[in-house]
Gaussian input, Z-matrix of N, CA and C with variables (Angstrom, degrees):
# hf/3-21g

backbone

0 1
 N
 C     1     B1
 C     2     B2     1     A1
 N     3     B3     2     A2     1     D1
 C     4     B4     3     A3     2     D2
 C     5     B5     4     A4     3     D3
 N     6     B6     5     A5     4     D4
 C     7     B7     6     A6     5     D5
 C     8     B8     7     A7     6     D6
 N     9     B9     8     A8     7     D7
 C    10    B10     9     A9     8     D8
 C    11    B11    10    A10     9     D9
 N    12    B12    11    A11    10    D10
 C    13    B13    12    A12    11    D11
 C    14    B14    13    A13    12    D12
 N    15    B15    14    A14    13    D13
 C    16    B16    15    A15    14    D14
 C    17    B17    16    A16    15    D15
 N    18    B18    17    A17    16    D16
 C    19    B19    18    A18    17    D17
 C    20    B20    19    A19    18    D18
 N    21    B21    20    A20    19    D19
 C    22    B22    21    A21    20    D20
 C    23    B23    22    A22    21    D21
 N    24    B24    23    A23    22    D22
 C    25    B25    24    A24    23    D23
 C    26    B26    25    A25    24    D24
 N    27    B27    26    A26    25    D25
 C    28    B28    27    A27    26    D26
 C    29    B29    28    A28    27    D27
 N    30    B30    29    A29    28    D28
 C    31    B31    30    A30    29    D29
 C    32    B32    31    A31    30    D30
 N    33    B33    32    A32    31    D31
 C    34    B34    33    A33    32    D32
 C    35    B35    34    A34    33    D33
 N    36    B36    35    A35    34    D34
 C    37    B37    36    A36    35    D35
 C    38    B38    37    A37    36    D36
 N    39    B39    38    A38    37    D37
 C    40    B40    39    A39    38    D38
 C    41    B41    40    A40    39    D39
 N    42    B42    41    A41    40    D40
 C    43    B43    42    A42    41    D41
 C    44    B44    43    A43    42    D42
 N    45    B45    44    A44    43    D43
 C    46    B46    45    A45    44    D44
 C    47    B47    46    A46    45    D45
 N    48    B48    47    A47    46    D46
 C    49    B49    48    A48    47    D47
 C    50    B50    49    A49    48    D48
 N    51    B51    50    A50    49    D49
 C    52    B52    51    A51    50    D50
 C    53    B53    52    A52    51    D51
 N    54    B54    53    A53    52    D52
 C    55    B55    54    A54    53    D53
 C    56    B56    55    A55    54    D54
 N    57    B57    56    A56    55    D55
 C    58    B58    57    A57    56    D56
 C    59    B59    58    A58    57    D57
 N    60    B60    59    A59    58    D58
 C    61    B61    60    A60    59    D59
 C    62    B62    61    A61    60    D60
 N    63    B63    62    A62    61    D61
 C    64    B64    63    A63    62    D62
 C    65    B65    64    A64    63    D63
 N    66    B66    65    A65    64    D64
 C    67    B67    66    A66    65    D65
 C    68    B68    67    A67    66    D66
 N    69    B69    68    A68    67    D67
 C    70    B70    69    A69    68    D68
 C    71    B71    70    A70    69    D69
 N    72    B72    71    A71    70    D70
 C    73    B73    72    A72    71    D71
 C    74    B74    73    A73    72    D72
 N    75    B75    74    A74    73    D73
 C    76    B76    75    A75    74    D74
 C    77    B77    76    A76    75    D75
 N    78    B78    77    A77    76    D76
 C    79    B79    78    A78    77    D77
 C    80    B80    79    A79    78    D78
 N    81    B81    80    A80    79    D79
 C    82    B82    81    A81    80    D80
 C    83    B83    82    A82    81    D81
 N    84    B84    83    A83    82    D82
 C    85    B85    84    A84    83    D83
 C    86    B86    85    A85    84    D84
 N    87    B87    86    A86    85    D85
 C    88    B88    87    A87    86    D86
 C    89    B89    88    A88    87    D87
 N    90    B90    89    A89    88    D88
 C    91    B91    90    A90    89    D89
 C    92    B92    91    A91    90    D90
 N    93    B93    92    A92    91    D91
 C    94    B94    93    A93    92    D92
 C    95    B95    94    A94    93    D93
 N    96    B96    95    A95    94    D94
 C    97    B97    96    A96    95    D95
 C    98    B98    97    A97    96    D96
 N    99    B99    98    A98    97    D97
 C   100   B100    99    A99    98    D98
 C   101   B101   100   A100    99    D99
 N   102   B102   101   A101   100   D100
 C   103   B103   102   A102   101   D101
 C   104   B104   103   A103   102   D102
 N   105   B105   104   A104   103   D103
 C   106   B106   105   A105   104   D104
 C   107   B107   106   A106   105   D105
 N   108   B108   107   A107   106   D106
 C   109   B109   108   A108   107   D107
 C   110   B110   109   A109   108   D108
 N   111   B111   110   A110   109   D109
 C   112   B112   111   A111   110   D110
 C   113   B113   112   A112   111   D111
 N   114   B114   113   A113   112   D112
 C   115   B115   114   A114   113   D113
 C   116   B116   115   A115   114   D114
 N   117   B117   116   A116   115   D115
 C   118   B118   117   A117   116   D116
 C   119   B119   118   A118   117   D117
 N   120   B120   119   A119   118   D118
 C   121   B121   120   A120   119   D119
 C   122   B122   121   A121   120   D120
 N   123   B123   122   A122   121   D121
 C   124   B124   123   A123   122   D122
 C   125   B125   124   A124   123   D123
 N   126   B126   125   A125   124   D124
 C   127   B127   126   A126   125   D125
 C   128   B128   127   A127   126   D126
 N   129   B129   128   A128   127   D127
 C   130   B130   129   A129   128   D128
 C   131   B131   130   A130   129   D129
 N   132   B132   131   A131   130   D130
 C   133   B133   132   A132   131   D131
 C   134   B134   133   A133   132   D132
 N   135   B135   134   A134   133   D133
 C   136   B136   135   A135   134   D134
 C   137   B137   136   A136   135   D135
 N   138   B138   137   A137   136   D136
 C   139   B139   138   A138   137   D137
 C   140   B140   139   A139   138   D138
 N   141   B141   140   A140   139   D139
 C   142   B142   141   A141   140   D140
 C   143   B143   142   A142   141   D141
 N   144   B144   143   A143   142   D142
 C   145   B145   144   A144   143   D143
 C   146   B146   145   A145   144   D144
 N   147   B147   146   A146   145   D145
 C   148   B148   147   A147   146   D146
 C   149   B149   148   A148   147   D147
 N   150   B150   149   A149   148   D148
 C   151   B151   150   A150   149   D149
 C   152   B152   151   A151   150   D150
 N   153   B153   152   A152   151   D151
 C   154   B154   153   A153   152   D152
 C   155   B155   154   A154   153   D153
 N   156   B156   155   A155   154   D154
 C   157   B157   156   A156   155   D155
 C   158   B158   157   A157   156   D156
 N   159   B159   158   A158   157   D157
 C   160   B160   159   A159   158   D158
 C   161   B161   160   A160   159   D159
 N   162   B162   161   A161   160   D160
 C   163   B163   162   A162   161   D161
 C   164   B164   163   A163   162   D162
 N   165   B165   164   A164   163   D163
 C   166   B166   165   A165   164   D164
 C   167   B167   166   A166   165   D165
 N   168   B168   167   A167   166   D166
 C   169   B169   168   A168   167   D167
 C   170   B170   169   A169   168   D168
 N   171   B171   170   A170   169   D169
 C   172   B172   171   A171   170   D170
 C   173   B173   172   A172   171   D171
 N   174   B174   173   A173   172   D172
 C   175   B175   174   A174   173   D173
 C   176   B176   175   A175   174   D174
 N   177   B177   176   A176   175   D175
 C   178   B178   177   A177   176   D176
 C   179   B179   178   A178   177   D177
 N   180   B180   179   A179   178   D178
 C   181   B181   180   A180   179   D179
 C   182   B182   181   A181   180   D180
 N   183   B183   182   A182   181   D181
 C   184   B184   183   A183   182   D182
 C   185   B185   184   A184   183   D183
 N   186   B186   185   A185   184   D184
 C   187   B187   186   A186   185   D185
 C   188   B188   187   A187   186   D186
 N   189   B189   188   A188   187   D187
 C   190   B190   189   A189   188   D188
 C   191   B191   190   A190   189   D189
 N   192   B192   191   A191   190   D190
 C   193   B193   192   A192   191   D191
 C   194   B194   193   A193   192   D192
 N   195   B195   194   A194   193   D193
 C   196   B196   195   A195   194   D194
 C   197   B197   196   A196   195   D195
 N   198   B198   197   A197   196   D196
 C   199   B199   198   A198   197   D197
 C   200   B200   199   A199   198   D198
 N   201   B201   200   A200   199   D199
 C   202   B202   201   A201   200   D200
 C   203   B203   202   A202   201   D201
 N   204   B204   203   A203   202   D202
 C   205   B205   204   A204   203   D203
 C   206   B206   205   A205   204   D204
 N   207   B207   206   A206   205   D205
 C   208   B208   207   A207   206   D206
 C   209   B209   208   A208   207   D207
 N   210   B210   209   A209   208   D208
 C   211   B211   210   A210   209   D209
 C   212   B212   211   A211   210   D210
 N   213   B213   212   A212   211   D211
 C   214   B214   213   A213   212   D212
 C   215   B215   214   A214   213   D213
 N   216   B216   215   A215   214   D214
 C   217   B217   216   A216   215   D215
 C   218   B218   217   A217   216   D216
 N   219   B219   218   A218   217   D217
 C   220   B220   219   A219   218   D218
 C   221   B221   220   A220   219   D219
 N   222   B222   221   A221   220   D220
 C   223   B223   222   A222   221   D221
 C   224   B224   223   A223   222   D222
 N   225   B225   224   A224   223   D223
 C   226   B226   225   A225   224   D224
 C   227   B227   226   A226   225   D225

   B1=1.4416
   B2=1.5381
   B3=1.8010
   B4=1.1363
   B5=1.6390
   B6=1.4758
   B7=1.5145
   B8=1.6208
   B9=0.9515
   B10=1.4374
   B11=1.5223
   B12=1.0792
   B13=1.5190
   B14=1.6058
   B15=0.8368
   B16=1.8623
   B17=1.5726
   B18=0.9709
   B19=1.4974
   B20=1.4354
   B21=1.4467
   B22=1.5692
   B23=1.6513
   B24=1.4543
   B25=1.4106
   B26=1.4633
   B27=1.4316
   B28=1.4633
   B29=1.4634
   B30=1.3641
   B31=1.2446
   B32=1.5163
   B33=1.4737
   B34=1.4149
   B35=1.1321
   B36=1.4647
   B37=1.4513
   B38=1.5048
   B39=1.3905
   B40=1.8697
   B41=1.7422
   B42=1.3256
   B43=1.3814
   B44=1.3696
   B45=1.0591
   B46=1.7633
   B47=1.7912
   B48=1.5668
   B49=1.4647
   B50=1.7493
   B51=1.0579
   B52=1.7429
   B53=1.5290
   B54=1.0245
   B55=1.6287
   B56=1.5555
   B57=1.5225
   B58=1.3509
   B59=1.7168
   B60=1.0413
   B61=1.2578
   B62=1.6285
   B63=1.5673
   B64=1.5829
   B65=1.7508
   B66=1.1008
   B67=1.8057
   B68=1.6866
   B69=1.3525
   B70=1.7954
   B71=1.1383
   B72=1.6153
   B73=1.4648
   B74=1.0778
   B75=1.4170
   B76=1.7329
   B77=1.2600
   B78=1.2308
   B79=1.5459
   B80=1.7910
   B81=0.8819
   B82=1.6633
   B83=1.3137
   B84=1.4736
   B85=1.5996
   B86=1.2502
   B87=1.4798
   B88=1.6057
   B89=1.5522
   B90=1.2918
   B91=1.7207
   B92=1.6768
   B93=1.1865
   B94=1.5654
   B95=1.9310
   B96=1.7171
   B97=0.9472
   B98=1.6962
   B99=1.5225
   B100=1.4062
   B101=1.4571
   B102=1.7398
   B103=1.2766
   B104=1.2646
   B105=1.5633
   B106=1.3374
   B107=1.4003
   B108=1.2147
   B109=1.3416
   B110=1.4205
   B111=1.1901
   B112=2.1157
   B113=1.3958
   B114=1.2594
   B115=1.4720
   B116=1.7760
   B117=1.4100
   B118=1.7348
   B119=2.3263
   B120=1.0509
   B121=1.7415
   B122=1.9581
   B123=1.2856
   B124=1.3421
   B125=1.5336
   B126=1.7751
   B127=1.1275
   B128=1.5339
   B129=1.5086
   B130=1.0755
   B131=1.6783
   B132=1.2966
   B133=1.4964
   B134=1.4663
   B135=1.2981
   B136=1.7492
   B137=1.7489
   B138=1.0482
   B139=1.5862
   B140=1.3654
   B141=1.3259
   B142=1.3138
   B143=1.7824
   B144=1.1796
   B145=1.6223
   B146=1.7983
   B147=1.5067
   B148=1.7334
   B149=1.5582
   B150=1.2651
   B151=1.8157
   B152=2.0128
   B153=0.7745
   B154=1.4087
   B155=1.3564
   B156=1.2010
   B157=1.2225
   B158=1.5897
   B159=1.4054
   B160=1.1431
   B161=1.4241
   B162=1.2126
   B163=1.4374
   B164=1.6053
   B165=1.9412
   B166=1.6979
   B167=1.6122
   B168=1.1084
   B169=1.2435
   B170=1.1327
   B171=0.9803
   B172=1.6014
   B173=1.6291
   B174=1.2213
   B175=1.7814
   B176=1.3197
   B177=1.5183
   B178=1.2473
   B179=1.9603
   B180=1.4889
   B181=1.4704
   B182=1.6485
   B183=1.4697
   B184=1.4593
   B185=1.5826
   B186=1.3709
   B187=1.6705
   B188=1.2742
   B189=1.4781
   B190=1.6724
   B191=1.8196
   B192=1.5627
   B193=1.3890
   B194=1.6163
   B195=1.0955
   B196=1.2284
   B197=1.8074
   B198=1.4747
   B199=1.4385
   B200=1.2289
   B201=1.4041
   B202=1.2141
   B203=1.7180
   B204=1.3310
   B205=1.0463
   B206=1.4802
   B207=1.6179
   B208=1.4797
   B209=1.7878
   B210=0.9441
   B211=1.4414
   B212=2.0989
   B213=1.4489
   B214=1.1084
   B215=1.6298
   B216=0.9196
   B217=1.8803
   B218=1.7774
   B219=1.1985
   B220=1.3222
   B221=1.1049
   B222=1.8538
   B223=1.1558
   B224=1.5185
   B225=1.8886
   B226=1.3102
   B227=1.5305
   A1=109.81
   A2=117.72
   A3=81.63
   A4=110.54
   A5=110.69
   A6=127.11
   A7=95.21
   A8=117.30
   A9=110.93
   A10=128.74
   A11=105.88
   A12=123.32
   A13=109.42
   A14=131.97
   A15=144.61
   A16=71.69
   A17=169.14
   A18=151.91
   A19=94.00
   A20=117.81
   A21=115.19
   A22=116.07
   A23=117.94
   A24=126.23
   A25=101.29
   A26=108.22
   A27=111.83
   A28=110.86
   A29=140.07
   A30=137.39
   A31=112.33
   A32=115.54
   A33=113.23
   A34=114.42
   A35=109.17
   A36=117.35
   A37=109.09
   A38=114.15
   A39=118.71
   A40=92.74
   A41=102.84
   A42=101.57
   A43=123.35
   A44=116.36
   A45=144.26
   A46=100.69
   A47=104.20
   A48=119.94
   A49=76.04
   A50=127.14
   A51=132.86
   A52=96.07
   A53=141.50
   A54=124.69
   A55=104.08
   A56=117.17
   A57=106.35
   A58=112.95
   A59=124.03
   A60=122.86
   A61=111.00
   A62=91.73
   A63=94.02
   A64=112.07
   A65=118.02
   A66=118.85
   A67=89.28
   A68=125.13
   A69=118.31
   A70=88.24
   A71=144.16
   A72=133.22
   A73=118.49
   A74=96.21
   A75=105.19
   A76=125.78
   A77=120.04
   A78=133.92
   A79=94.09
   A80=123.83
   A81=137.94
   A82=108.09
   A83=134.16
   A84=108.05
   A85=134.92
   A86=114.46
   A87=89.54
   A88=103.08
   A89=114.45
   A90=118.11
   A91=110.17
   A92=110.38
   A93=129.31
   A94=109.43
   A95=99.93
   A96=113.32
   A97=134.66
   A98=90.32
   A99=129.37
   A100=121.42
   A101=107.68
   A102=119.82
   A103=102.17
   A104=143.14
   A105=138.37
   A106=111.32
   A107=120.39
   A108=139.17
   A109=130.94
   A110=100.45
   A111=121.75
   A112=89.76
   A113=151.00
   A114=142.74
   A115=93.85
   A116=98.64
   A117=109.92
   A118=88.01
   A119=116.54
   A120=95.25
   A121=108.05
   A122=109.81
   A123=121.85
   A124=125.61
   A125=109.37
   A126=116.49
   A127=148.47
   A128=110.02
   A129=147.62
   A130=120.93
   A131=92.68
   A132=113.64
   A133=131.03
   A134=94.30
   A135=114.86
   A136=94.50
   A137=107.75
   A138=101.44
   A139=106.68
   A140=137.63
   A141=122.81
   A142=124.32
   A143=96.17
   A144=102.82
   A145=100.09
   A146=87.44
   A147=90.02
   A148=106.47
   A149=103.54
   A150=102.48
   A151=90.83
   A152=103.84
   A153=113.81
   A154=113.36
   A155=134.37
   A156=151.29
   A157=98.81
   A158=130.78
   A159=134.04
   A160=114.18
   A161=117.43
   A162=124.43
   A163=102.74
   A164=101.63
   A165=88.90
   A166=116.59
   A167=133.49
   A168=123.11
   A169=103.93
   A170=170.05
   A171=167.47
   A172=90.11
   A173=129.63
   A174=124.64
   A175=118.45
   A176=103.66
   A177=135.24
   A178=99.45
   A179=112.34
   A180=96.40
   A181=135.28
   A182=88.16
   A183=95.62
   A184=112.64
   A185=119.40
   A186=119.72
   A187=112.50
   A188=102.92
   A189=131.92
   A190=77.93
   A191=99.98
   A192=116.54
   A193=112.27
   A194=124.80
   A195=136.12
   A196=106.19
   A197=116.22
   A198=133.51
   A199=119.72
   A200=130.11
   A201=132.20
   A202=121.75
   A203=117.51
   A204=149.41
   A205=135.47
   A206=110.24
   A207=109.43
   A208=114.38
   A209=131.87
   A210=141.42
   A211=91.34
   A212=119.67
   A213=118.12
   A214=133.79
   A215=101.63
   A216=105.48
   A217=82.99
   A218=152.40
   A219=141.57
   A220=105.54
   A221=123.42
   A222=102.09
   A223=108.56
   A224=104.67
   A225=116.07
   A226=145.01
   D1=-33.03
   D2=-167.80
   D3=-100.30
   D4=27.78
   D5=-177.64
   D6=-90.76
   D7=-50.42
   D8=160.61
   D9=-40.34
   D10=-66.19
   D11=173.45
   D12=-67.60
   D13=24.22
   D14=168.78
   D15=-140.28
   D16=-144.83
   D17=-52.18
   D18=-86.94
   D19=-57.24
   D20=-169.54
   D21=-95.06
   D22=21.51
   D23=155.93
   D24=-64.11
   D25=141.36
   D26=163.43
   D27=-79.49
   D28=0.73
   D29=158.63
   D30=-93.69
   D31=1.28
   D32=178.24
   D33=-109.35
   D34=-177.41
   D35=-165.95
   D36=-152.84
   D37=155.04
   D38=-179.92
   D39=-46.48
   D40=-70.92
   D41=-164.33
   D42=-33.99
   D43=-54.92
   D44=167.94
   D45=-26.98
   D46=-59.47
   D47=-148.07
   D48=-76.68
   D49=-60.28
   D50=-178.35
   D51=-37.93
   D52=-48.40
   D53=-163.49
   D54=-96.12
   D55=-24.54
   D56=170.62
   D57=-81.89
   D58=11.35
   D59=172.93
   D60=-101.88
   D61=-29.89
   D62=-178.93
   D63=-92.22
   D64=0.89
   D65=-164.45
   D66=-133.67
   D67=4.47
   D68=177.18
   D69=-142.04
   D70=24.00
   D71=167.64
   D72=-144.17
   D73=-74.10
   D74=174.12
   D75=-47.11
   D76=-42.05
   D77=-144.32
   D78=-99.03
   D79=-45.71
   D80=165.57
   D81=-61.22
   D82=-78.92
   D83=162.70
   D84=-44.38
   D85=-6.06
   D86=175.86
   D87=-100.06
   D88=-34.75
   D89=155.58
   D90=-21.99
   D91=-76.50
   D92=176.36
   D93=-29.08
   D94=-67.52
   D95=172.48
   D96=-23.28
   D97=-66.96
   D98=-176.43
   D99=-56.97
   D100=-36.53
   D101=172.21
   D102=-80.83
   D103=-50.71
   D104=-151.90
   D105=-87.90
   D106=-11.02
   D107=135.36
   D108=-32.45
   D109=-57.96
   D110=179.26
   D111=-23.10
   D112=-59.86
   D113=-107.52
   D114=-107.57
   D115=-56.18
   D116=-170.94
   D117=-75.39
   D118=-37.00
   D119=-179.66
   D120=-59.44
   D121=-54.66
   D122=166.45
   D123=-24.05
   D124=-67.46
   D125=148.40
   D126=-26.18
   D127=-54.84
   D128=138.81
   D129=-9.93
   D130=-81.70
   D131=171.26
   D132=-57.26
   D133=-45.36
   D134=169.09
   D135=-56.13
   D136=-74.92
   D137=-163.92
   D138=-65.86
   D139=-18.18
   D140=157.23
   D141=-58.81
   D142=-16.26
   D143=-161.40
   D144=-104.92
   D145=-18.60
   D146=172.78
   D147=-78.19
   D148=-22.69
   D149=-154.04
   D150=-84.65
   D151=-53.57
   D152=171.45
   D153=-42.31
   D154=-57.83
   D155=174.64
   D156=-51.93
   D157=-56.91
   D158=-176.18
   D159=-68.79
   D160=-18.80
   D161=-172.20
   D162=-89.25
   D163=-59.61
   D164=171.79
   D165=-48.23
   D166=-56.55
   D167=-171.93
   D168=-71.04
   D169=48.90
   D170=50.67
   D171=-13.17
   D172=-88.37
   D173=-174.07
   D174=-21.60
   D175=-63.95
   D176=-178.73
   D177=-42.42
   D178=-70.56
   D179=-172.02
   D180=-87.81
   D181=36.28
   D182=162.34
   D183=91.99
   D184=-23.68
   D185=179.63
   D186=-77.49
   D187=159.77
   D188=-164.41
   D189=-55.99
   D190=162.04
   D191=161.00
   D192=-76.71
   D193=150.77
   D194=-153.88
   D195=-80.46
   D196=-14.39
   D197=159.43
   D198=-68.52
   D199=-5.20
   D200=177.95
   D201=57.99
   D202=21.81
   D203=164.27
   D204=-82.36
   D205=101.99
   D206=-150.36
   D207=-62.07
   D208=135.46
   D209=-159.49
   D210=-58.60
   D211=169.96
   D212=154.09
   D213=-60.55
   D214=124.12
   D215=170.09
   D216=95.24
   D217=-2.01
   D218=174.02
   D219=-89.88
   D220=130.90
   D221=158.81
   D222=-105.47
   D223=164.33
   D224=155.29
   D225=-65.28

């Protein structure tokens, strides 16, 4: 509304109404966004860092890769 109301002010202008849409809308939802987010990126990461973790130690103790795919220089 108030991108409207800067577009059709006679002291306003398109341009005007363009930055109040982008500095009273845009720019605040993605703020908004970004924080309510935190929880599922967090998540995210953890289980990436678990899966990794689970995989090196899989490397680490010596067993076939889980593809059943003979390692290099091994033959089948």
């Amino acid at each position: 509304m108030m991108t409207i109301a800067e577009a059709m002010s006679p002291q306003g202008s398109v341009l005007g109404a363009v930055f109040t849409l982008l500095l009273y809308g845009v720019l605040p939802l993605s703020v908004l966004l970004y924080v309510l987010g935190t929880p599922q990126r967090r998540a995210a990461r953890q289980r990436a860092e678990a899966s990794a973790l689970a995989a090196e130690q899989a490397h680490d103790s010596g067993h076939a890769p889980a593809g059943g795919a003979a390692a290099e220089g091994e033959k089948t």
